[in-house]
N, C-alpha and C positions, 0 to 999 in steps of 0.2 A: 357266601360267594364273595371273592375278592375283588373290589372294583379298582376301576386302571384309570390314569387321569388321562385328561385328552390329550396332553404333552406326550405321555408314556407310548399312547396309541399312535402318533404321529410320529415320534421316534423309533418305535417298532419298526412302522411300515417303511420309512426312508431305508432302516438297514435293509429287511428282506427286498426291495427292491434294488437294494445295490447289490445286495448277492444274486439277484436275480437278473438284474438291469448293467447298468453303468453305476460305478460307483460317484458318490455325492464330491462334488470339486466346492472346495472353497474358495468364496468370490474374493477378489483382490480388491481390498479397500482403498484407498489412495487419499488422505487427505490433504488441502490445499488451502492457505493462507495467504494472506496479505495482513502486512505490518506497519506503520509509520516508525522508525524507529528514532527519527528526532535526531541524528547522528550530524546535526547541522554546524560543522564546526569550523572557523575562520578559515582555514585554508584544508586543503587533502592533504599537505605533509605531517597538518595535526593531527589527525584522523589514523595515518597509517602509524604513523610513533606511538600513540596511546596503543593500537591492536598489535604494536609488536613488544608491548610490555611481559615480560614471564610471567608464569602466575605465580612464584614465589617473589616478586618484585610488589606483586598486584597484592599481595596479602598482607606485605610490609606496609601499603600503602594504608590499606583499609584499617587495621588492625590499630594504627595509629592515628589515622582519622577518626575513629570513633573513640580510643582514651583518650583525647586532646593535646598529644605530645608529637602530633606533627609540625613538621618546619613549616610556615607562610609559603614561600615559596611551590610545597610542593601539595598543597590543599588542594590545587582546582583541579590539579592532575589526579588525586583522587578520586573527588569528585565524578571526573569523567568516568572514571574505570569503576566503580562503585555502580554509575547509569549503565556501561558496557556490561558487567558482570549480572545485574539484575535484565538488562533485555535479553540475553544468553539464558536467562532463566526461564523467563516466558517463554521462550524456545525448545529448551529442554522437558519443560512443563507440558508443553502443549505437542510436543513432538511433529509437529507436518513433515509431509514427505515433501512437499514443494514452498516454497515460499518467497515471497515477493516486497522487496524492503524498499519502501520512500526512505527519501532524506539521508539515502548513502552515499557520501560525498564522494566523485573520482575526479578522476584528471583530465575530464571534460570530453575524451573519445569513448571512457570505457574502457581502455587497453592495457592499463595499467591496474592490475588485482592484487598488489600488495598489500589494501584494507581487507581485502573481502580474506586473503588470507593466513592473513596475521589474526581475524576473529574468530575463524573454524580451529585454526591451531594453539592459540590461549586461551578463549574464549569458550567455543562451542563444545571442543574435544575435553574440554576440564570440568568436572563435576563442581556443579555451581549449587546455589541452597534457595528454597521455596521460602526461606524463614528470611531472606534479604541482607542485607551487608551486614559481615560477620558470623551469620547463620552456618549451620551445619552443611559440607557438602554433601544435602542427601538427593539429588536429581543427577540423570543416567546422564554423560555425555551424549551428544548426536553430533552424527558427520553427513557432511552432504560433497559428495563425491565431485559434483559438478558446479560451476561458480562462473556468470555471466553478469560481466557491469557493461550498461549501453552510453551510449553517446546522448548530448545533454544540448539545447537548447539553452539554459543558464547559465548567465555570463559570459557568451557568446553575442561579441560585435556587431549589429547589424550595420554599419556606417550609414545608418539613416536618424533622424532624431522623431525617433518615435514618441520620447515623451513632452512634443512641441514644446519644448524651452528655449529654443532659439542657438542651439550649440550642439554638435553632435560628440557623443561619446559619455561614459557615465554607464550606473547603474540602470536608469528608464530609458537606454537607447539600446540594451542588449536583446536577443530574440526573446530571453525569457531571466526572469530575475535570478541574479544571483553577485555577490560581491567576486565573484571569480568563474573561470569556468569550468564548471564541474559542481558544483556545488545545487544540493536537492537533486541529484541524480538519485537513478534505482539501480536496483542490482537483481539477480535471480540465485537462488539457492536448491537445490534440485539432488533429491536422491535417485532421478532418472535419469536417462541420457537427457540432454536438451538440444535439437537439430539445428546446429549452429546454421547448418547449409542452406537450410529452408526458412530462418529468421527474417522475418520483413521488420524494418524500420523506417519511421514514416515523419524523420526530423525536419526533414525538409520539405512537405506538403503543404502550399499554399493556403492560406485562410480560405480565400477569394473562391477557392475552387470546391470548396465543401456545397453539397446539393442546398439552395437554400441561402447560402451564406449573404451579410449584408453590411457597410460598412456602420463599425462600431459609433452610435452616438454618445455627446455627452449629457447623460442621465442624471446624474449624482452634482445638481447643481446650486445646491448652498451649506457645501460643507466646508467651515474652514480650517479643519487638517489636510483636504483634497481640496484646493482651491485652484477655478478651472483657468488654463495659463493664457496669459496676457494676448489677445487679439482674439480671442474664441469668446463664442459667446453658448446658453444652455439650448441644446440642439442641433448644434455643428457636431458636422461629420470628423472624427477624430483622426483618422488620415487623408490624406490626398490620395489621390487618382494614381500619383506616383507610384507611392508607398504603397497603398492595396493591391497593386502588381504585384509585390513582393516579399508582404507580410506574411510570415510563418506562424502555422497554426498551433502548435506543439508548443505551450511554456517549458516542456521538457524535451519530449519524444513520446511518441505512439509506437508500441512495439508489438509486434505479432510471436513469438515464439512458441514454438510445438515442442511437448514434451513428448516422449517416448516409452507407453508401459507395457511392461510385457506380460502378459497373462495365459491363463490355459486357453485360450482363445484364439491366443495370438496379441498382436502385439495393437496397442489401441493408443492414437495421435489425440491427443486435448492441447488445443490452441491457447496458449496463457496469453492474452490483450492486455497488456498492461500499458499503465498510463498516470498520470499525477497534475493535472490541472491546474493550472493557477487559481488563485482563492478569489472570489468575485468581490473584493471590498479594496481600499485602501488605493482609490481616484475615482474619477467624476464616471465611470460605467463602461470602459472600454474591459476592464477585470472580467465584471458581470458578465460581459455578453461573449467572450473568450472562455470562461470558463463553462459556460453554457454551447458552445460551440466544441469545444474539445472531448465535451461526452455523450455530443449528438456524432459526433466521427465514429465510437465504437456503434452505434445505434445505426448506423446508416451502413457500416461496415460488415457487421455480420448477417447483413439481407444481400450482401455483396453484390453490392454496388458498384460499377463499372468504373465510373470516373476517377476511383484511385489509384494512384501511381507510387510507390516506395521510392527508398533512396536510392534504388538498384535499378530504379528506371521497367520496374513490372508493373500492370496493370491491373486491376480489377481488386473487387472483397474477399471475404470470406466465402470458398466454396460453398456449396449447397450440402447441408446435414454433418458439416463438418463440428465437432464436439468444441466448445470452448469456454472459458471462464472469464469474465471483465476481471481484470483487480483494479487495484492499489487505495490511494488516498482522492476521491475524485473532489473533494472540497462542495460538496453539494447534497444537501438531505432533501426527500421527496418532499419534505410538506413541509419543512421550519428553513426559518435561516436569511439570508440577504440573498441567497442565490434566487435564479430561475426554477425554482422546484418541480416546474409542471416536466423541465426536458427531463430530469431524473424520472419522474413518475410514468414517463412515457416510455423511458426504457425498462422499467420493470413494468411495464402491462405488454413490451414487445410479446408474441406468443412463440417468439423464439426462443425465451427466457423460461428458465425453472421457474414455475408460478407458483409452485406448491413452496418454493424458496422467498422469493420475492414478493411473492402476497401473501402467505400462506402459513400453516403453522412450523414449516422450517424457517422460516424468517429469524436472520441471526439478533441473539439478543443475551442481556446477563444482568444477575441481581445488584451486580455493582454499581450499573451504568442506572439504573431505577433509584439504588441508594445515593448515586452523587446528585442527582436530579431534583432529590428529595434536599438534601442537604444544602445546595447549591439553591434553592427556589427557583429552578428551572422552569421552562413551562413548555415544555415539548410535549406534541398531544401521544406521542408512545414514546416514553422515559423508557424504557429496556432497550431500546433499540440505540442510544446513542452509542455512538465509536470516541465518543473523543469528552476530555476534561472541559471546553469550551461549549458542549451542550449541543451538539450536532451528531447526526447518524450520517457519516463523507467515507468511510471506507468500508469497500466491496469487495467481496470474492463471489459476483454473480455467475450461474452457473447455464449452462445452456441444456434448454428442455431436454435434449436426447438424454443428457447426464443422469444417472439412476443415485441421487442424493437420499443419504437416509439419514445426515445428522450435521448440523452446525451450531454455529456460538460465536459470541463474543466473548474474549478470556480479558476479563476485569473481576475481581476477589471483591465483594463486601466483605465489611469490617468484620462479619461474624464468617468468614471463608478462610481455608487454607490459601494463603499468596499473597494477603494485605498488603504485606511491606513490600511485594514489587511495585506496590501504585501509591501507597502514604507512608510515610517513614520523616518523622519530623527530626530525624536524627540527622536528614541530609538537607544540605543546601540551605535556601534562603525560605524559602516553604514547605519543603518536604514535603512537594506532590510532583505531578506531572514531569517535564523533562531532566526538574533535578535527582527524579527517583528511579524512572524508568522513560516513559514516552510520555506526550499530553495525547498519544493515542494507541488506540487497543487492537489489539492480533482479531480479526473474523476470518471464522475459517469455514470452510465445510469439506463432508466427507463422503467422496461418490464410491461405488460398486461396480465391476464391471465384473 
């Protein structure tokens, strides 16, 4: 007697019921990322000139960067385009339908997409190589139809002297750092519609007015690279009465954007929260507790929460059972680090939050980020899970319980993986790792079902 496997039986029966029944619809996968891509460059007109290099310009460059018969002059411009053509890589490599980019420099409103598309069209649309500068172009181009840079916080004036020195203006008097303005913006990149109409942006929401909020003290008080400024003493409150009126919470912007997918279903709204935090180090603790406050907004946001107001002057959170993903680079790991780690660990224990993601065995992770931990003598108590070269797990693509997640990752290559040389490649730069290679941090993605 012939026996049948249980697969064979199971596949049987799906077809006679679809001759029988409704026929089997395949679910629409949709996967989603956030990137740091490190695109951190002196000014946005460097940025958009490098992305509107031809790729036969870009191959002149490389080609002679790597036999040593380039001119001094045009090495760093190499260089750049060498980083651009490998983060293209990981893109093409990892293909998402939606994706979400720190450290993509604009013109300080957003309005201006001459970077975002000058990279889709030299860049993203041109078969780039897994084997890294020089390599074969053996990876598919991808296009993303739709292309949203937002308004920034960095390098943006506040005319107060926030960073009590005694003078207003400068780099620690802007709403959020940057040597100009625009600089560490994000961008969106989207093989789906993206509803411009229904975009909440939340650049302008007071600190003061976050549920909870309290003014920043000075914590970090005997460091002397951060030494605390002349008349303050460890304890004082780091603004005035003044200033806390009218300190902005956002080092960048909070952004609410709804994508648009269309299924046999019908058409399904996932909320992209995006966001990028100031890094909690580098002064006496007003960092820390800003950056701890900037990822308690999406945590308080998607229980929606009444007291928010956007830039449009609308009210309230996230509707109730509305689908949505946190991204970007939050500069904060639940359990390592200089940050506040318990507000992170609080939002992944939200039960609003995929937990089978965020606790659980979806939890994004890769043997790279284990191999550089190793390397590195890290001491992070879960090495798989970092996102970044400096030994922290800061970038999320959390996904919201409704979401039907069946696969994630963090895309970092060990040395024994196809993709090494987007991440180590001692042929570039001054180290031949991190930003001179590709990013000092790594693409997590996950991938939902509807």
């Amino acid at each position: 007697m012939k026996k049948f496997s249980t697969l064979a039986l199971v596949v049987s029966a799906a077809l006679l019921a679809g001759c029988n029944d409704t026929d089997y619809v395949q679910p629409t996968e949709v996967k989603i990322a956030t990137y740091n891509l490190s695109f951190d460059r002196n000014t946005f007109e460097d940025l958009v000139a490098e992305m509107q290099i031809v790729p036969a310009k870009q191959e002149q460059l490389v080609t002679t960067y790597l036999d040593g018969t380039i001119a001094d002059v045009d090495k760093q411009t190499a260089e750049k385009v060498i980083q651009i053509r490998n983060v293209a890589a990981v893109i093409q490599k990892n293909r998402p339908n939606v994706l979400m980019m720190a450290e993509y420099n604009n013109d300080g409103t957003g309005e201006n997409k001459a970077a975002l598309i000058g990279f889709q069209d030299n860049y993203l649309s041109i078969a780039q190589s897994i084997d890294g500068a020089g390599g074969e172009a053996n990876l598919e181009p991808i296009t993303f139809p739709h292309l949203e840079s937002y308004s920034t916080n960095t390098g943006l004036a506040s005319g107060l002297d926030l960073d009590n020195n005694g003078t207003i203006g400068g780099l620690g008097d802007d709403w959020g750092f940057g040597k100009y303005h625009g600089q560490y913006a994000f961008a969106l990149m989207s093989q789906y519609e993206i509803d411009t109409d229904n975009t909440r942006s939340f650049q302008t929401f007071k600190w003061k007015d976050l549920e909870g909020a309290q003014i920043p003290t000075i914590t970090n008080c005997n460091d002397p690279k951060n030494p605390i400024p002349t008349g303050m003493k460890c304890g004082d409150e780091w603004y005035s009465a003044e200033e806390w009126e009218q300190v902005r919470l956002s080092s960048k912007n909070h952004v609410d954007a709804p994508i648009i997918i269309p299924t046999e279903n019908g058409e399904e709204v996932v909320h992209l929260l995006m966001s990028h935090p100031t890094p909690p180090v580098f002064d006496t603790g007003k960092n820390k507790a800003q950056n701890a406050a900037e990822v308690k907004f999406w945590n308080q946001y998607i229980q929606g929460k009444e007291f928010f107001y956007d830039d449009a002057g609308l009210n309230g959170g996230l509707a109730d059972n509305a689908k949505f993903v946190i991204m970007g680079d939050q500069n904060l790991d639940p359990i390592a680090g200089d940050g506040i780690s318990d507000v992170m660990q609080t939002l992944h224990d939200d039960p609003l939050v995929n937990q089978e993601v965020m606790n659980g065995e979806l939890y994004p992770s890769s043997n790279g980020a284990s191999e550089h931990a190793a390397d590195k003598s890290l001491t992070h108590p879960k090495p798989n899970r970092i996102s970044s070269t400096f030994g922290l797990g800061v970038d999320y693509a959390i996904p919201s319980a409704n979401l039907n997640v069946v696969d994630s990752g963090v895309y970092w290559s060990a040395s024994y993986e196809e993709g090494r040389k987007l991440f180590n490649d001692t042929r570039i730069g001054q180290y031949g790792d991190g930003k001179s290679v590709s990013s000092d941090h790594r693409m997590v993605w996950i991938k939902t079902q509807f």
